[in-house]
N, C-alpha and C positions, 0 to 999 in steps of 0.2 A: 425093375426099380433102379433109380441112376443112382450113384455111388461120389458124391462130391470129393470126395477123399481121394479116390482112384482117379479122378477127373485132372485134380489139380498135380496130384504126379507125374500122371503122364505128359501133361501142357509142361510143366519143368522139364521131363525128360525128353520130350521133342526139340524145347526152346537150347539146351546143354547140346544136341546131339544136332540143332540146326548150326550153331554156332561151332563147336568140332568141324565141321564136316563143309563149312566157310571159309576156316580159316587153312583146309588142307586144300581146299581149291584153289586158294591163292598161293598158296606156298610150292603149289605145283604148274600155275599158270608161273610166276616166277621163274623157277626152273628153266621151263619152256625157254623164255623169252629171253633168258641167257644163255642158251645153247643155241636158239636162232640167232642172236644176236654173234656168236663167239664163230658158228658157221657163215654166216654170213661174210664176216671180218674176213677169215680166212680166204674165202671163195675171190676176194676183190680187192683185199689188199688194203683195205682202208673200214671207215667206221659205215655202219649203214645208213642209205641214204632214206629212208623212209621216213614218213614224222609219226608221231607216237602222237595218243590221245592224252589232252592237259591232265595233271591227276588233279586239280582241284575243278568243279566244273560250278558254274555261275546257277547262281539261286535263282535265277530266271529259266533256265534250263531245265532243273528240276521237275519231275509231274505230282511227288509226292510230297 
């Protein structure tokens, strides 16, 4: 027999522990991308030459 009560706990505790587990992947992609970036500098002497991807992207771009 399903359990709507146990249902709806769990979908919050998925939805809290999707969101945790988001915002540590970015806090760790961050990380990253300032120790490539701080090696990089170092290795050449100057800022990196690469281009970085725009952080807002156009509503046209979008699929969702």
């Amino acid at each position: 027999m399903k359990n709507p009560i146990m249902s709806l706990w769990l979908s919050s505790a998925n939805q809290a522990t999707s969101w945790w587990m988001g915002h540590a992947a970015n806090a760790m992609r961050a990380q990253q991308r300032l120790a490539l970036d701080a090696m990089t500098k170092a290795a050449t002497g100057g800022k990196p030459t690469g281009k970085r991807r725009p952080r807002k992207v156009r509503k046209a771009m979008r699929r969702y």
